[in-house]
C-alpha positions as a Markdown table, in Angstrom:
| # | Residue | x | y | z |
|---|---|---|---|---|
| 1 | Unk | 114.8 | 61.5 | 88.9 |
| 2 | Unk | 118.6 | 61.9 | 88.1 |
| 3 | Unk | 120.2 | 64.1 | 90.3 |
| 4 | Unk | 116.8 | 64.6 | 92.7 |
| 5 | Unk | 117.4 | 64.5 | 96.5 |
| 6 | Unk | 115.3 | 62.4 | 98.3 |
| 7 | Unk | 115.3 | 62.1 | 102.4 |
| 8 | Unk | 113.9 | 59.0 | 104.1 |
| 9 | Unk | 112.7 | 59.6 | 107.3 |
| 10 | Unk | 111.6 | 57.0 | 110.4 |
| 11 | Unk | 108.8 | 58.4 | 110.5 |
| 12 | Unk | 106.4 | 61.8 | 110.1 |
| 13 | Unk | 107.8 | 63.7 | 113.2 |
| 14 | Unk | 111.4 | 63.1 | 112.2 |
| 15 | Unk | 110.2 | 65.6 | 109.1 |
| 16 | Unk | 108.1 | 67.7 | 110.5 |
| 17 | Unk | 111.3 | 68.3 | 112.4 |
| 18 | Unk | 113.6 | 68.9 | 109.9 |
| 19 | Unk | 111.3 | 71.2 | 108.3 |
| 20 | Unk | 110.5 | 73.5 | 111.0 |
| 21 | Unk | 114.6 | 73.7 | 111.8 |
| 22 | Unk | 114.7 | 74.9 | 108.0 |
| 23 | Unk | 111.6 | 77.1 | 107.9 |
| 24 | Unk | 111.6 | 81.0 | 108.9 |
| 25 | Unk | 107.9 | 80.7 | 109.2 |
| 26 | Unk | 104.3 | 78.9 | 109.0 |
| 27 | Unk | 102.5 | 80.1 | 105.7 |
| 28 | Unk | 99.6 | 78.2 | 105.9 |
| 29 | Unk | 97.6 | 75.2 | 105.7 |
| 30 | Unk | 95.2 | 73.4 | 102.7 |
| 31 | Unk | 93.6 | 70.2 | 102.5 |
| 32 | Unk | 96.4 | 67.9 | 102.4 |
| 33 | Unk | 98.6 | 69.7 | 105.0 |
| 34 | Unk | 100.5 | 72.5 | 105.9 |
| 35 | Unk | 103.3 | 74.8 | 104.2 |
| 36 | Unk | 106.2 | 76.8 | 105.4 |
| 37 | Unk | 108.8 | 79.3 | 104.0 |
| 38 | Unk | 112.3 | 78.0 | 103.9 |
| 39 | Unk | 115.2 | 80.3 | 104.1 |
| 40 | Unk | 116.4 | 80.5 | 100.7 |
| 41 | Unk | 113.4 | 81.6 | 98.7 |
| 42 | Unk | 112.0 | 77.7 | 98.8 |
| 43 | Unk | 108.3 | 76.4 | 100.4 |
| 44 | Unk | 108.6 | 73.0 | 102.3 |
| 45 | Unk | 105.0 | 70.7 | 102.2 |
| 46 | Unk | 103.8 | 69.0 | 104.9 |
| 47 | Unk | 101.6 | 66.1 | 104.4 |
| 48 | Unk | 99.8 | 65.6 | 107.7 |
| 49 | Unk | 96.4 | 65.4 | 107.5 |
| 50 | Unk | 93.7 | 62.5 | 106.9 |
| 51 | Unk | 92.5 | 63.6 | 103.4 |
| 52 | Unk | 96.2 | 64.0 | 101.7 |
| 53 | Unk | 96.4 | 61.8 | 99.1 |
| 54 | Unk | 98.6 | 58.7 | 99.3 |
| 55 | Unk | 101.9 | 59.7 | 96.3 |
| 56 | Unk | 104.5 | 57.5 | 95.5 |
| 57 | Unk | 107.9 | 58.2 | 94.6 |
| 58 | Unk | 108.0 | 56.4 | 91.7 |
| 59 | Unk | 105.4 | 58.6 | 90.2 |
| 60 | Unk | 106.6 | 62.3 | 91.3 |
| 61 | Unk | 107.4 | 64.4 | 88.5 |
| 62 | Unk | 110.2 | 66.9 | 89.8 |
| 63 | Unk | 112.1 | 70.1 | 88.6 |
| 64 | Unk | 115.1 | 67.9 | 87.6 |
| 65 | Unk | 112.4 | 66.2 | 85.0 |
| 66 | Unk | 110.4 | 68.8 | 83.5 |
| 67 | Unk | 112.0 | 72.2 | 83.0 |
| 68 | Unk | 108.9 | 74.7 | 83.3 |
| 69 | Unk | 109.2 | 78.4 | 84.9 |
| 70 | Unk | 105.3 | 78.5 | 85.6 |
| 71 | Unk | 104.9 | 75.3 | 87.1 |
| 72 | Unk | 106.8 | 74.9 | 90.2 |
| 73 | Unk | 107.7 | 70.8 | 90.7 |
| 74 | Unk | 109.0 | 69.6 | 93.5 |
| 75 | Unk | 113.0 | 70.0 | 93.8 |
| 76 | Unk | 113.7 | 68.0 | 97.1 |
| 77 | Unk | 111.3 | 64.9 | 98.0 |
| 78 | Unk | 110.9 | 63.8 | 101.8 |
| 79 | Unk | 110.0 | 60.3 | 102.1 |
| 80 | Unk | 108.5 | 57.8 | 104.8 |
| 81 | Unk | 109.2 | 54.7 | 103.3 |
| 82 | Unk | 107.9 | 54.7 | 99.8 |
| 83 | Unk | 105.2 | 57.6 | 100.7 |
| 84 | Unk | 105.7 | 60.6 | 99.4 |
| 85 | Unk | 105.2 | 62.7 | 103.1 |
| 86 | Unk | 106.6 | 66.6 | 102.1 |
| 87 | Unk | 108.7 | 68.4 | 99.5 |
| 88 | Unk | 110.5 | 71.1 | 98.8 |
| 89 | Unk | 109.4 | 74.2 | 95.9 |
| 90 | Unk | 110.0 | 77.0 | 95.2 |
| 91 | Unk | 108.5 | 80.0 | 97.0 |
| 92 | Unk | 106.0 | 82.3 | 95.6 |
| 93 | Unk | 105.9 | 85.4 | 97.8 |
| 94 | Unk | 102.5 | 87.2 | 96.9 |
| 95 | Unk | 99.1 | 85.7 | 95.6 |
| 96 | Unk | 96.6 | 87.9 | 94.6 |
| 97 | Unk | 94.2 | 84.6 | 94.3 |
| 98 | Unk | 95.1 | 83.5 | 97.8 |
| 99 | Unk | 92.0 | 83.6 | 100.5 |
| 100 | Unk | 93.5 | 86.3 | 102.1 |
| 101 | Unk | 93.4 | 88.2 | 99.2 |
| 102 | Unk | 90.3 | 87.3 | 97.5 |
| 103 | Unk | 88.3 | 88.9 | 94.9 |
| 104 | Unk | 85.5 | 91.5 | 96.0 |
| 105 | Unk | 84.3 | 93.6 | 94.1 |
| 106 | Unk | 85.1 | 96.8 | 95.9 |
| 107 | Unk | 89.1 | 95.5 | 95.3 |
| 108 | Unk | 88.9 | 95.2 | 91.9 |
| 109 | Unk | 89.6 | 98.0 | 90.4 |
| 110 | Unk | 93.5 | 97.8 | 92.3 |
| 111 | Unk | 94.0 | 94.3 | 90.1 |
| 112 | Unk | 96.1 | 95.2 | 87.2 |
| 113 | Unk | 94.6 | 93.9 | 84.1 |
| 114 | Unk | 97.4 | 94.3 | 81.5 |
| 115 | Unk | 100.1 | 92.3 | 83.6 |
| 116 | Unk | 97.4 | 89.1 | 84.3 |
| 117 | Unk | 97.3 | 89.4 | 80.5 |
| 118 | Unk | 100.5 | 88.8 | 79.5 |
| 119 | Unk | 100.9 | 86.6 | 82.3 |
| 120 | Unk | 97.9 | 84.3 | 81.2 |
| 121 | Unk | 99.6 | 84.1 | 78.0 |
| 122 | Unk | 103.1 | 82.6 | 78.9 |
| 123 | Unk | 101.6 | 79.9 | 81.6 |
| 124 | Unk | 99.6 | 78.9 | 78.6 |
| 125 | Unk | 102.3 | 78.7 | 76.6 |
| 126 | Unk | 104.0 | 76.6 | 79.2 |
| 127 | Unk | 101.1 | 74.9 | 80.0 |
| 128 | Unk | 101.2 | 73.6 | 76.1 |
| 129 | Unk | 104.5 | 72.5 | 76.6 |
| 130 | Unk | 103.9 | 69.9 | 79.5 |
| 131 | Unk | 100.9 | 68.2 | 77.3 |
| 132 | Unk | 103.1 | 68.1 | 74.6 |
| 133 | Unk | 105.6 | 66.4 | 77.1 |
| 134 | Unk | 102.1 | 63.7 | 77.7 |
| 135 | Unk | 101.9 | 65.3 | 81.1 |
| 136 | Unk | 98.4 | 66.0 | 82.8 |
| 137 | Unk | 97.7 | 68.6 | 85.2 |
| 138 | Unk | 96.0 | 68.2 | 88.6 |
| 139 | Unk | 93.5 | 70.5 | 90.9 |
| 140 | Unk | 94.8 | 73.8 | 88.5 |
| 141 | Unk | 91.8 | 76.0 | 90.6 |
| 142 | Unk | 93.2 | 75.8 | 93.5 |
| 143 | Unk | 96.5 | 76.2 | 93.0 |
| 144 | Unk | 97.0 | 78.3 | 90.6 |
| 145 | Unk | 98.8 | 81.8 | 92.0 |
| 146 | Unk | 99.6 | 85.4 | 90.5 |
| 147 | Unk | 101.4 | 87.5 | 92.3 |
| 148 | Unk | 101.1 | 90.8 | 90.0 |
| 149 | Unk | 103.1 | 90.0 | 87.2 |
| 150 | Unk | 103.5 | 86.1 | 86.6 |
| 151 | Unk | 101.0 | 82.8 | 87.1 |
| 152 | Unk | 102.6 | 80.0 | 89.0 |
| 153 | Unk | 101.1 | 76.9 | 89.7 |
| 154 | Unk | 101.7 | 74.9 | 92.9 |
| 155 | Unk | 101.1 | 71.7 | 94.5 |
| 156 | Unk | 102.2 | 69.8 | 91.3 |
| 157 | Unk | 102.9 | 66.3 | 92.9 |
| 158 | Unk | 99.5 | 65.0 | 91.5 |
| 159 | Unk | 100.8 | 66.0 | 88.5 |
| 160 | Unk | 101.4 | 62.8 | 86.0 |
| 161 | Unk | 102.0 | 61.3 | 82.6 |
| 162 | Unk | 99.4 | 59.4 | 80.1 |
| 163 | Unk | 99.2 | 57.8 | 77.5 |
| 164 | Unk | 97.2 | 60.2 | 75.5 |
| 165 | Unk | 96.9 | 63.5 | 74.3 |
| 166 | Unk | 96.0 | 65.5 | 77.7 |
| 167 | Unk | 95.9 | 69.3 | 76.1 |
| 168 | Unk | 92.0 | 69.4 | 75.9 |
| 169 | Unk | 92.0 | 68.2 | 79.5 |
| 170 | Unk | 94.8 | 70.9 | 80.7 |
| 171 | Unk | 93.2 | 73.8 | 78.8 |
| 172 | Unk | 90.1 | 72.9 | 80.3 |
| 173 | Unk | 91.8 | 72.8 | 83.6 |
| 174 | Unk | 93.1 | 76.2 | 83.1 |
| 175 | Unk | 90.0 | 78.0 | 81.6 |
| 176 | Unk | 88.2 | 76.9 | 84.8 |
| 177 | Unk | 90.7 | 77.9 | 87.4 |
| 178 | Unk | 90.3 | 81.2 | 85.6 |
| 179 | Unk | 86.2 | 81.4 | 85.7 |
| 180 | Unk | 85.9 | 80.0 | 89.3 |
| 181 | Unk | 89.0 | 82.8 | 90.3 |
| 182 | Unk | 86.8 | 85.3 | 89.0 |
| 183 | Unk | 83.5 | 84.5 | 89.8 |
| 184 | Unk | 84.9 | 85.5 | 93.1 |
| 185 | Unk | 84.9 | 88.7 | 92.8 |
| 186 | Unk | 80.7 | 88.6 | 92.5 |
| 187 | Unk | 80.1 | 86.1 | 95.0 |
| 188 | Unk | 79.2 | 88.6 | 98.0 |
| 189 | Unk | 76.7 | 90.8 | 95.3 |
| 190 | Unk | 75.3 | 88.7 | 92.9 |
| 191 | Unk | 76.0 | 85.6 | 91.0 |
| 192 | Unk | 78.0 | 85.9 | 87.9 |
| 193 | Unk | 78.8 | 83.0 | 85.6 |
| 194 | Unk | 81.7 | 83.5 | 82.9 |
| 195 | Unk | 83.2 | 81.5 | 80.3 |
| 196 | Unk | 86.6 | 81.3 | 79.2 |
| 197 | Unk | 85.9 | 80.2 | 75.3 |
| 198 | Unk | 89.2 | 79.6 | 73.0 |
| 199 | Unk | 91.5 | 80.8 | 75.7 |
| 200 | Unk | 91.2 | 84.5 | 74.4 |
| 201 | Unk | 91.9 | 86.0 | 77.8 |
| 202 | Unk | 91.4 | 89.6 | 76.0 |
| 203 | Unk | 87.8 | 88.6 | 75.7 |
| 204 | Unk | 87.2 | 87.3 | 78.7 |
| 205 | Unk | 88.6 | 89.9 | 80.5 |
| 206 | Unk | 86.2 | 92.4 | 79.0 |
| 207 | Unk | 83.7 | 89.7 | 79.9 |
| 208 | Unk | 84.7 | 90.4 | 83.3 |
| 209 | Unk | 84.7 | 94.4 | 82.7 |
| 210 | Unk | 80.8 | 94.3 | 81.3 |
| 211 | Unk | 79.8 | 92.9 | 84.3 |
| 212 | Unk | 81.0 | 95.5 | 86.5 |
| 213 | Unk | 78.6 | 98.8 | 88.1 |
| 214 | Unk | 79.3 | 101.8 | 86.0 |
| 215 | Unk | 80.8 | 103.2 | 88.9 |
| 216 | Unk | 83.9 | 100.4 | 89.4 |
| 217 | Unk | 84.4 | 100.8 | 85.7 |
| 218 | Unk | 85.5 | 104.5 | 85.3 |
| 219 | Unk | 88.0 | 103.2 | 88.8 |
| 220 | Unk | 89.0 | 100.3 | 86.8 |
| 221 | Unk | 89.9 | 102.1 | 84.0 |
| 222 | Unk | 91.7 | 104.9 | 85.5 |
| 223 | Unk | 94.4 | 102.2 | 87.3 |
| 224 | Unk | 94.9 | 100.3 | 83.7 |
| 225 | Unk | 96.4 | 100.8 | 80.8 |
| 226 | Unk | 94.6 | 97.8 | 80.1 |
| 227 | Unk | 92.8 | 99.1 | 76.7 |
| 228 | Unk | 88.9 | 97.9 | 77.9 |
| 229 | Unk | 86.3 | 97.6 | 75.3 |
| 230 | Unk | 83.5 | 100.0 | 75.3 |
């Protein structure tokens, strides 16, 4: 952690403090706790609530560490003794995989195909990079975002290294961040299953496309250039 800041605070208020001084707004909220935007282009993470997991220090793997453009790590650790209780991140401005955005299938045809792509491709390429680096991923499905032309994942703290091999583990991660994302988009018609086999996104996208009323196809394909399979 050479070079890392870390804050101690007396205790949680003292942070939620200096947070909320440092924050232009209140993004939202998840399991463990609550996010908000910083001022220059950063997300601070508030652990507050009963089911946040308990992270040490010690085990935090941070920006300074791991140099990785689709994994945002933690670049400013916020401490209550030697509990990991908020961080900072960087920011990622627009999701398309967020709640408030989620897949229906009546918005599926403004989704632009070709850029999710190419952007698959790099985070796996990155993705390879941190298992060659030992590192294993943690709870990619739900925080995994896109915001039109680049995958980011977030909430990386539980993020950690081991003493094997973890690419099978990480791929896996990733191929079911991507079928769960996507089943979305049939969960208020009927239930769709896919499956991401050999990470050919190309494939699977057209997976995606087959499944689709004739109707939301011919839409689909006039907003791509995205070259579907007939």
């Amino acid at each position: 952690m050479v070079g890392l800041k870390i804050i101690n605070f007396e205790c949680d208020k003292d942070l939620l403090n200096f947070i909320k001084k440092n924050s232009i707004k209140f993004v939202g909220s998840g399991a463990e706790g609550s996010c908000y935007q910083g001022k220059y282009n950063n997300v601070y993470k508030f652990f507050e609530f009963s089911t946040k997991n308990k992270y040490n220090l010690k085990d935090i793997i941070t920006e300074d560490e791991v140099k990785n453009d689709s994994f945002a790590f933690p670049t400013e650790l916020y401490s209550v003794g030697d509990t990991l209780e908020g961080y900072k991140a960087r920011f990622i401005s627009k999701d398309y995989f967020s709640i408030d955005n989620t897949f229906e299938i009546r918005t599926i045809s403004k989704f632009n195909f070709e850029n999710f792509s190419k952007a698959y491709k790099v985070f796996l390429k990155d993705l390879l990079k941190l298992s060659k680096e030992n590192i294993l991923i943690y709870d990619l499905p739900f925080n995994i975002m896109f915001d039109g032309e680049k995958m980011t994942a977030i909430d990386t703290c539980g993020y950690k290294k081991v003493d094997k091999d973890p690419t099978k583990d990480n791929i896996s991660s990733l191929n079911g961040a991507m079928e769960l994302l996507f089943e979305q988009w049939f969960s208020n018609s009927k239930k769709v299953e896919f499956q991401l086999k050999d990470n050919n996104i190309d494939n699977f996208i057209n997976d995606v496309y087959s499944k689709l009323p004739l109707t939301l196809k011919r839409r689909v394909s006039m907003n791509n250039n995205y070259k579907f399979k007939k």
